[in-house]
C-alpha positions, -999 to 999 in steps of 0.1 A, spaced: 404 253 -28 385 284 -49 398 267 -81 383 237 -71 356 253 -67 350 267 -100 361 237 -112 331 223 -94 310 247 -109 320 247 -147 316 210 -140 284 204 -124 276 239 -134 237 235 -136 229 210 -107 251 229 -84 232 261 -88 200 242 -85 208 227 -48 229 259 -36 196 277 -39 173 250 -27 189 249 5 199 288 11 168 295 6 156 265 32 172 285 55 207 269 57 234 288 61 253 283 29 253 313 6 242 311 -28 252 347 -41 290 335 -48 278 301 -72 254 324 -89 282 349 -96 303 328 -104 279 309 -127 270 348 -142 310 346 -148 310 312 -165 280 321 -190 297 351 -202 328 328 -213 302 302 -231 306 276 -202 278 274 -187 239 282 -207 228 317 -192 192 312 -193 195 276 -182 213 289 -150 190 316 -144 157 289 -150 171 266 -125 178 292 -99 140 305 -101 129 267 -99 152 260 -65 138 291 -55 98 284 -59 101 251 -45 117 259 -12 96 296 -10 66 273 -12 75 247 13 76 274 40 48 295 24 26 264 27 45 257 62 33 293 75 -2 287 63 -6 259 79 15 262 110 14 300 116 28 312 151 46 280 154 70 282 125 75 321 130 85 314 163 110 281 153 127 304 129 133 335 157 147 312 174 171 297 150 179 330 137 210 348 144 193 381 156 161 362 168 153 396 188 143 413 157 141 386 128 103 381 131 94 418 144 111 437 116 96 414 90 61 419 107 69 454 106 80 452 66 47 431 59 23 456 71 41 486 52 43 462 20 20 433 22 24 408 -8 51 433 -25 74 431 5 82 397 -18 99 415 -44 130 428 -18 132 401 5 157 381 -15 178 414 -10 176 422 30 199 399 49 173 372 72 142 386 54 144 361 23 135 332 46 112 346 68 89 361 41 74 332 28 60 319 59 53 352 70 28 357 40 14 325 44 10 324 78 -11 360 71 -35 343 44 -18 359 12 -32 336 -16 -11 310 -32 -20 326 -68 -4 363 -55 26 345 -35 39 328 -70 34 355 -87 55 382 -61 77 357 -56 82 344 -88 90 376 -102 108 394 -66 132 358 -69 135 366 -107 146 400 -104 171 387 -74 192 359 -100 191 384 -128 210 407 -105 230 384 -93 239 368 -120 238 397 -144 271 415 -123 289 383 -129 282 378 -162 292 415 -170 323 414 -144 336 385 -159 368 394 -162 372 411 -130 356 384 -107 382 361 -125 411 380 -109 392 383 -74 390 344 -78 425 338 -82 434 362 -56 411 344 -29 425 308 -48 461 325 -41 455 331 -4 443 294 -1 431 284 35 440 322 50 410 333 29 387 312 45 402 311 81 394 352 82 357 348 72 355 324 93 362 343 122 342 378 112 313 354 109 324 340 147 331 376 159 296 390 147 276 360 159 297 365 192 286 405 196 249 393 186 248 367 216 265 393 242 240 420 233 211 396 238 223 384 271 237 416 288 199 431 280 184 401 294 207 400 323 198 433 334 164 425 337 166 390 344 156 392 385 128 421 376 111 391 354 78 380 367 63 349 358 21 344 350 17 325 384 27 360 400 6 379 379 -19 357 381 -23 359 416 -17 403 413 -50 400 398 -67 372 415 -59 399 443 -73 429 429 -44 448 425 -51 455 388 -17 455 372 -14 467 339 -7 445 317 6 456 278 10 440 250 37 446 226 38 427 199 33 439 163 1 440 143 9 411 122 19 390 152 -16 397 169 -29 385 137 -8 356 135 -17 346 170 -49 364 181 -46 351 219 -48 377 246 -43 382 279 -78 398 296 -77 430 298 -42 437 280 -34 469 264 -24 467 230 6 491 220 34 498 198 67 488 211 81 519 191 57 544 208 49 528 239 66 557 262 37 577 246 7 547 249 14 548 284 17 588 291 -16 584 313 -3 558 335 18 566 371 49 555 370 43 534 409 19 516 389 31 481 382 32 474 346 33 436 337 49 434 296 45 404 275 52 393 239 59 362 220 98 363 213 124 341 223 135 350 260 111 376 261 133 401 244 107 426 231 93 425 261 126 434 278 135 460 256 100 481 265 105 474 299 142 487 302 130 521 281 105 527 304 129 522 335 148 547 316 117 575 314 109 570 351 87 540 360 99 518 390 77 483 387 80 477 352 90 438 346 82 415 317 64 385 315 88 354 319 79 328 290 55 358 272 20 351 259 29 312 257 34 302 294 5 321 302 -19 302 280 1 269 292 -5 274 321 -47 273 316 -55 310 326 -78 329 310 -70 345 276 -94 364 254 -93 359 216 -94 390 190 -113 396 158 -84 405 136 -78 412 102 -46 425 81 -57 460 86 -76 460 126 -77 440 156 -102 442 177 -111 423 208 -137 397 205 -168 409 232 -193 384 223 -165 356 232 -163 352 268 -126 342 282 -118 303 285 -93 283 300 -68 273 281 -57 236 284 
């Protein structure tokens, strides 16, 4: 099978590298690390043209970076919240990339290609925060470049030692493959009970906004927090009246003033609510005995037509707009 393989690649050598990257870096799950090394392998022993394989690479890469940058400019919130989902840690996919992006803005181009689910959710990310298309080429050009010369470089100077690995892997024919197959199946397995056994432990505390909505249609002036990142607020710039904006890092510390009988009503705008969990479980943990989070997050509450206030947000501040009164949304 690996022989085939390489046979594959010394064959098709060029066009194989091309549409490995295209779709890896479309988000399917078929890594293009092993081709390039591979092809790195083949150039070193005159088979394959080095620069052609690193040129095609870099092409593959631009075109599929800027079908989701444009996606994420266009689309926003919607495609950051279809790739969470798809993801196989969609509790911290989007967050940790929000996170990256305002700690590296444009630059955080130049290492996604090396941090494991970043590489896909970057482009989108920056486009859905208004990077211009001149600076998103140009990062990505040169953070994808820097990516295949790596790659690529340690098979080209390993030649002779990825060679052995190869036949070793060829050697152990199906077995090989049967054992990655199944760390992959064990890790996605942990990922899912993780997710669930959190959200099963808060799953009857869950409110949903026709509760809340009627808590303060009541007066009994809940408070309701907001956890979401920066970037995400400035993605989506929707708000729940009256919402406190926090950190979900320090939100033990946002909320020091607040008694812990109060109810306290979290939302986000994750897949199952899970950021939204997670605060809510910490602060079970510190003390606080009517904390639940918002079932179906900023979303059901704005499909449902209640009020929402919109904010005045940048990449650097957000700010809630006070010359905008609240409207329905429908």
């Amino acid at each position: 099978m690996t022989h085939a393989i390489i046979a594959l690649i010394a064959e098709y050598g060029l066009l194989l590298v091309f549409v490995n990257v295209l779709v890896e870096q479309a988000g399917v799950p078929v890594p293009a690390i092993p081709t390039l090394v591979v092809a790195g392998a083949l150039a070193s022993a005159g088979k394959l043209p080095l620069l052609a394989v690193i040129a095609v690479a870099l092409i593959a890469c631009l075109i599929s970076d800027l079908a989701w940058y444009w996606a994420g400019r266009y689309f926003g919130a919607a495609v950051m919240r279809t790739l969470c989902r798809i993801s196989l840690s969609p509790d911290s996919c989007v967050k940790q990339s929000e996170l990256r992006f305002q700690r590296w803005r444009g630059q955080i181009l130049l290492i996604a290609k090396f941090v494991p689910g970043l590489s896909t959710i970057a482009p989108p990310l920056v486009g859905a925060m208004k990077l211009s298309a001149p600076v998103f080429v140009l990062f990505d050009a040169i953070g994808s470049l820097i990516w295949i010369g790596v790659v690529v470089g340690l098979g080209y100077v390993f030649a002779k030692q990825i060679d052995d690995v190869l036949v070793l892997m060829a050697n152990a024919g199906i077995a090989a493959v049967e054992v990655l197959g199944a760390l992959l199946a064990a890790y996605m397995l942990v990922k899912w009970w993780q997710r669930r056994r959190l959200l099963l432990s808060l799953r009857l505390a869950r409110i949903t906004v026709d509760e809340l909505h009627q808590m303060i249609e009541d007066g009994q002036t809940p408070v309701v927090v907001d956890v979401r990142s920066q970037a995400s607020r400035v993605i989506d710039n929707r708000i729940i009246p009256g919402a406190l904006m926090v950190d979900l890092r320090g939100i033990d510390r946002d909320l020091d003033d607040v008694p812990i009988d109060q109810d306290v009503i979290i939302y986000c705008s994750c897949p199952n609510e899970v950021s939204a969990a997670t605060a809510a479980k910490g602060l079970m943990m510190r003390g606080y005995r009517r904390v639940r989070p918002l079932l179906g997050g900023l979303d059901a509450w704005a499909d449902a037509g209640y009020d929402i206030e919109r904010l005045i947000v940048s990449q650097d501040v957000v700010l809630i707009d006070a010359q905008a009164a609240p409207g329905h949304v429908h």
